[in-house]
C-alpha positions as CSV (number, residue, x, y, z in Angstrom):
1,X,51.1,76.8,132.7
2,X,53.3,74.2,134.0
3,X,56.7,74.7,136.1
4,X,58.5,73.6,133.2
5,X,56.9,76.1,131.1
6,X,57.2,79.1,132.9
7,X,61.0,78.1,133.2
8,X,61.5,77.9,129.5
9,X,59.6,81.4,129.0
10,X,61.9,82.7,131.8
11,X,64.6,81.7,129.4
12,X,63.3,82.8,126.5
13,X,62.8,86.0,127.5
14,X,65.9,86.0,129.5
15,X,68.0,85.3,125.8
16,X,65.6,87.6,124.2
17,X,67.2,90.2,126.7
18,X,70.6,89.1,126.1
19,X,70.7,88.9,122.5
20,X,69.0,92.9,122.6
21,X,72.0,94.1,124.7
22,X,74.4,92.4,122.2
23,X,72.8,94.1,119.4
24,X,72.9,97.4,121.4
25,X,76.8,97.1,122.5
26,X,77.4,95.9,118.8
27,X,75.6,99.0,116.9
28,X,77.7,100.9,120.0
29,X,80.9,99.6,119.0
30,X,80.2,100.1,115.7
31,X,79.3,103.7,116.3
32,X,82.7,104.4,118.2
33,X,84.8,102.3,115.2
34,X,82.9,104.5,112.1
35,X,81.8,107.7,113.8
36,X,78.4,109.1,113.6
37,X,77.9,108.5,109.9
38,X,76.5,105.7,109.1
39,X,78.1,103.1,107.0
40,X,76.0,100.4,105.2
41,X,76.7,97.2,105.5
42,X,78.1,96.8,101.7
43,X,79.8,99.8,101.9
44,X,81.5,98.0,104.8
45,X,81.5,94.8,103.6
46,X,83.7,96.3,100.5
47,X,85.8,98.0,103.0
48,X,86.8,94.4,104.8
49,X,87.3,93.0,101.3
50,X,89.6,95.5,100.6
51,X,91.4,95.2,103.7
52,X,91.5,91.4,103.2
53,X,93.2,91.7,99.5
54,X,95.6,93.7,100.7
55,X,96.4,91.9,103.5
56,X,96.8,88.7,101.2
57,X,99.3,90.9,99.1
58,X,101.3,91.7,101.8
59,X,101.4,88.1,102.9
60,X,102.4,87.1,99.0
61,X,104.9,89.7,98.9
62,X,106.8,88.3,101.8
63,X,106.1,84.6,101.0
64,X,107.7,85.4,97.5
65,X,111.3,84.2,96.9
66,X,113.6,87.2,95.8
67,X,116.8,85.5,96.7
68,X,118.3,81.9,97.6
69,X,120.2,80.0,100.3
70,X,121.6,76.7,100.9
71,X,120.9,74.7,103.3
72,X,123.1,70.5,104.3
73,X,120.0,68.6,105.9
74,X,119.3,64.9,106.4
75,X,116.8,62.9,103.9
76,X,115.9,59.8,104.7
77,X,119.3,59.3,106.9
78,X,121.8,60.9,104.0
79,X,123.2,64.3,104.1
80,X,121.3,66.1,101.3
81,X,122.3,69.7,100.2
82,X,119.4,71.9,99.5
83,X,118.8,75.5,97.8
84,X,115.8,77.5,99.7
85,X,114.2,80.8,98.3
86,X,114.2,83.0,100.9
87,X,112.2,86.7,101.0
88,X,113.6,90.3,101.5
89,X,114.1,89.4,105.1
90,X,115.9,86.4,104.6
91,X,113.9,84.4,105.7
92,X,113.0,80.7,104.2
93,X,109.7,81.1,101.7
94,X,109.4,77.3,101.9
95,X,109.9,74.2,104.4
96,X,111.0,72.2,101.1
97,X,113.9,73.5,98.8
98,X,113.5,74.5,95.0
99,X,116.0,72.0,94.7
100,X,118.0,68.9,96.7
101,X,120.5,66.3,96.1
102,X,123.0,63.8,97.4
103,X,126.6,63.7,96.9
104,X,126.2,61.7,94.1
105,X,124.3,63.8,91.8
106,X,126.1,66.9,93.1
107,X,129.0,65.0,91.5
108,X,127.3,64.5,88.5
109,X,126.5,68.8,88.3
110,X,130.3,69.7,89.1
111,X,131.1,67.8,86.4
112,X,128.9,69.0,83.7
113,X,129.0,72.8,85.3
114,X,130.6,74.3,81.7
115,X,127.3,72.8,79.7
116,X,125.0,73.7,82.6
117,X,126.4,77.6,82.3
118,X,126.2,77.5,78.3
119,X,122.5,76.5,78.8
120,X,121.7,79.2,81.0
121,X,123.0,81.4,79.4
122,X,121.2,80.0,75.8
123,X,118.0,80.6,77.3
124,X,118.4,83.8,79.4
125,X,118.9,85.7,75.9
């Protein structure tokens, strides 16, 4: 057997070693986390998934708007005013607002405002 040889079985069998040892302190870990019982691996597998979906409902349920504020912000050098949804908290659900414009078209809203109330009210009932 060469020098090179008996190197690379030294490491072989040194990573063997390791990789035993991390399977050891894993199944220990494991043991401490679950108790004695033993838990398969679907059973936790199912358990993580379930921890995952509710997690991702937690994160919807703050993400989702219940509530709006406003918000005067430059766009492309012009003062543009902006309505945010923002969550229980208050906080923004969104970098980009459900709606924005310019003085111009804000203009244009004031002075339709009656029409734009009748139409709301048209299609709430």
């Amino acid at each position: 057997m060469t020098e090179q040889e008996k190197l690379l079985a030294e490491e072989r069998k040194r990573l063997e070693q390791e990789a035993l040892a991390a399977t050891e302190n894993f199944e220990a870990t494991n043991e401490k986390k679950w108790g004695s019982e033993e838990v398969s691996a679907a059973e936790r597998i199912k358990q993580l998934e379930e921890q995952l979906k509710a997690a991702k409902a937690e994160a919807k349920e703050k993400k989702k708007a219940v509530g709006t504020t406003t918000d005067i912000y430059q766009y492309k050098g012009k003062n543009t005013f902006g309505i945010f949804g923002v969550n229980a908290d208050g906080e923004k659900t969104s970098n980009y607002p459900i709606i924005s414009f310019q003085a111009r078209k804000a203009q244009v809203i004031l002075d339709n405002l009656d029409d734009i109330k009748a139409f709301v009210e048209m299609e709430s009932k």
